[in-house]
C-alpha positions in Angstrom: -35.2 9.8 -155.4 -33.8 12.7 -152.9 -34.8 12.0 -149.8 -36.5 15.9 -148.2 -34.9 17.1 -145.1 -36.9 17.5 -142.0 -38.2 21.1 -142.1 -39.1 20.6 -146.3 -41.0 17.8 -145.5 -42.9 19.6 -142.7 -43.7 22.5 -144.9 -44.9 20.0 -147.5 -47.0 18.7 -144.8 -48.3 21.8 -143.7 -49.1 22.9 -147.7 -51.1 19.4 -148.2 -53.1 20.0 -145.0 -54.3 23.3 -144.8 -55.4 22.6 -149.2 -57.3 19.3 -148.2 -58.7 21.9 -145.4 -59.7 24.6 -147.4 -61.4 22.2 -150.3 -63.2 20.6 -146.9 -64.4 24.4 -145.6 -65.1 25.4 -149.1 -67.5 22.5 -149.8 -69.2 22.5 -146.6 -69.4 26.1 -147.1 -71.1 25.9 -150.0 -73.3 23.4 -148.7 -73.9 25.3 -145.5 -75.5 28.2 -148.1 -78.2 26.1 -149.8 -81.5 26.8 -148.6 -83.8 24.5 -148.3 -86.5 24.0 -150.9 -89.5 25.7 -150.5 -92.4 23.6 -150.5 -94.6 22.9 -153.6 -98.1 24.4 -152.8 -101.3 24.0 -155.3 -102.9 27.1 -155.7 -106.9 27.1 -156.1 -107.9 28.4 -159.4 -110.2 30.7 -157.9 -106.9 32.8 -156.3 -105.2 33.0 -159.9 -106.0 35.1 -163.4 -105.3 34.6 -167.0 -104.5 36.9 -169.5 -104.1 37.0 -173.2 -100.9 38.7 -174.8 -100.1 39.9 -178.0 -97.3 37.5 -179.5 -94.2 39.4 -180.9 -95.0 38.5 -184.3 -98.5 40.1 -183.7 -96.8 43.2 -182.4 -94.5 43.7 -185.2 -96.9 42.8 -187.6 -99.4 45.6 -186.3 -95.8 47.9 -186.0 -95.2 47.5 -189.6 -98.3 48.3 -190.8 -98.6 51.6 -189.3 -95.3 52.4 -190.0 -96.0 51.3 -193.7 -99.2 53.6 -193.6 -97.3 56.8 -192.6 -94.8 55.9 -195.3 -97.9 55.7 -197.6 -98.5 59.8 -196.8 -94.5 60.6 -196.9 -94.3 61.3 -193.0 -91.4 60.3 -190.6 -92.5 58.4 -187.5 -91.6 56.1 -184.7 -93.7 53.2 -183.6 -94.2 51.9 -180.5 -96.5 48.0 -179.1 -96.0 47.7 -175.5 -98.2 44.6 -173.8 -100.8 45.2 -170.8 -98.8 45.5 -168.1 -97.2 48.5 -170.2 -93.8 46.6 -171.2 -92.5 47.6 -174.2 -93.0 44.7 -177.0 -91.1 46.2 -180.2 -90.8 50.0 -181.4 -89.7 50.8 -184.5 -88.3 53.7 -185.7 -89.4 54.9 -189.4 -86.2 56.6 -191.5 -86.0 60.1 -190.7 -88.3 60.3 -187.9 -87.5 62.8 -184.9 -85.1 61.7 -181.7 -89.1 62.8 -179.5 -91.0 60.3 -181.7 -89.2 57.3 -180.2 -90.5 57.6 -176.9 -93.4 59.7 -177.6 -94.8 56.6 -179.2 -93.5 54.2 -176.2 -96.3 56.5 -173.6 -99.2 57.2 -176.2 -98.5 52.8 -176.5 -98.5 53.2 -172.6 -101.2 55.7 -172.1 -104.1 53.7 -174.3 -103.3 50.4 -173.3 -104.0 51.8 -169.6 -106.8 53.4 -170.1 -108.0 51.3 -173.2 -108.6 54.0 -175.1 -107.2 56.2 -177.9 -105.5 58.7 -176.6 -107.2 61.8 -178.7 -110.2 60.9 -176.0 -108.1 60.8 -172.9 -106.5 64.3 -174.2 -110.2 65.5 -173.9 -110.7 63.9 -170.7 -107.3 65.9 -169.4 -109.6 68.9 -169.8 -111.6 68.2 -166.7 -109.0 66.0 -164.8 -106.0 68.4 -165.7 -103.7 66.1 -162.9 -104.0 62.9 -165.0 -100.8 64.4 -166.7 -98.3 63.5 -163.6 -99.1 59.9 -163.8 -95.5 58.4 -165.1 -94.9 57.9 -168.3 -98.2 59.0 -169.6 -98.7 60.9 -172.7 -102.0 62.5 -173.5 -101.5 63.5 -177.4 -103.5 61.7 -179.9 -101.4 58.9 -181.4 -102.0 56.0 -179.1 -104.7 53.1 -179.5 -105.6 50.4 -177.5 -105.6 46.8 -178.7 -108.6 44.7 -176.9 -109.8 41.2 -176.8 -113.4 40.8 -175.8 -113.2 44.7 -174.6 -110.3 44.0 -172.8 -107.1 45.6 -173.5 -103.9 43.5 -174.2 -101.8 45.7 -175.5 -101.7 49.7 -177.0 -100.0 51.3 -180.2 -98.5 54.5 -180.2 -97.3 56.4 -183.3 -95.7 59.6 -182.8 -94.0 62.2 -185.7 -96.5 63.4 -187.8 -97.6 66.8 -188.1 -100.8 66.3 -186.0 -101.7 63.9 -183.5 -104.8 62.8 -185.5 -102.5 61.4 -188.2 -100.5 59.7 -185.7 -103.5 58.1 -184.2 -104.8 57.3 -187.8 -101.7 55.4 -188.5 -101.6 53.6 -185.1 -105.4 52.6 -185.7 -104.0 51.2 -189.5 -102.1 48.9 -186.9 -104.9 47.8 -184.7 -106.9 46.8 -188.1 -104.0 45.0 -189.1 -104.3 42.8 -186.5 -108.1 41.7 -187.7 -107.0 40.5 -191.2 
């Protein structure tokens, strides 16, 4: 073996400390950025809620069959099941249906599971409340019904793409009845 001269074996030296340094730094680094686990607290029941939620097969199954009950009078629409909170569960989009359906369907969806409603009687109520129409992502055109538990809505179906909103909001109820067989 060949013996290193002075000022290699230094630099070796030098290499092998500052790596064993930097693995030392680096670990207690990373140690030195855990936090500390926050402590496990048991919540009384009486400061919580439950709610129900549509499963995704329930949504798509309710989807379909408006989507197959506009198909049933030739028109081109868009679909829309978003849950209670207004999150959009599955939208589908019927062949030949207009780009505005999509999300046309997304806030009638929005708009009826808010008010739990259909949205052909929230376009009357806009009548005398003319400023519901700011709120975000609200759309007061009949096509949107509201799917309830006990009274309570869980979720909200918009259709959008038919000539009139009342045959939007006829297929979107063919979804809500769907949901009952």
């Amino acid at each position: 073996m060949k013996k290193l001269s002075r000022g290699a074996r230094a630099l070796t030296g030098t290499a092998v400390a500052a790596t064993l340094a930097a693995g030392t730094f680096g670990a207690l680094s990373a140690n030195a950025a855990t936090p500390e686990a926050a402590p496990v607290a048991a919540v009384a029941s009486a400061h919580t809620t439950q709610s129900t939620h549509l499963s995704v097969e329930a949504a798509t199954k309710a989807a379909k069959a408006a989507l197959d009950e506009a198909r049933k009078h030739n028109e081109r629409v868009s679909v829309a099941v978003v849950d209670r909170n207004g999150n959009t569960v599955v939208t589908l989009r019927g062949d030949g249906a207009g780009p505005q359906s999509y999300e046309s369907a997304v806030r009638k969806a929005y708009t009826s599971v808010s008010w739990n409603a259909p949205t052909s009687e929230l376009a009357d109520r806009l009548k005398k409340a003319p400023n519901l129409k700011d709120i975000p992502n609200t759309l007061f055109l009949a096509g949107g019904a509201p799917i309830a538990v006990k009274g309570a809505p869980i979720a909200g179906i918009g259709v959008a793409g038919a000539p009139s909103g009342e045959l939007d909001e006829k297929f979107a109820r063919a979804g809500v009845a769907a949901l009952g067989r």
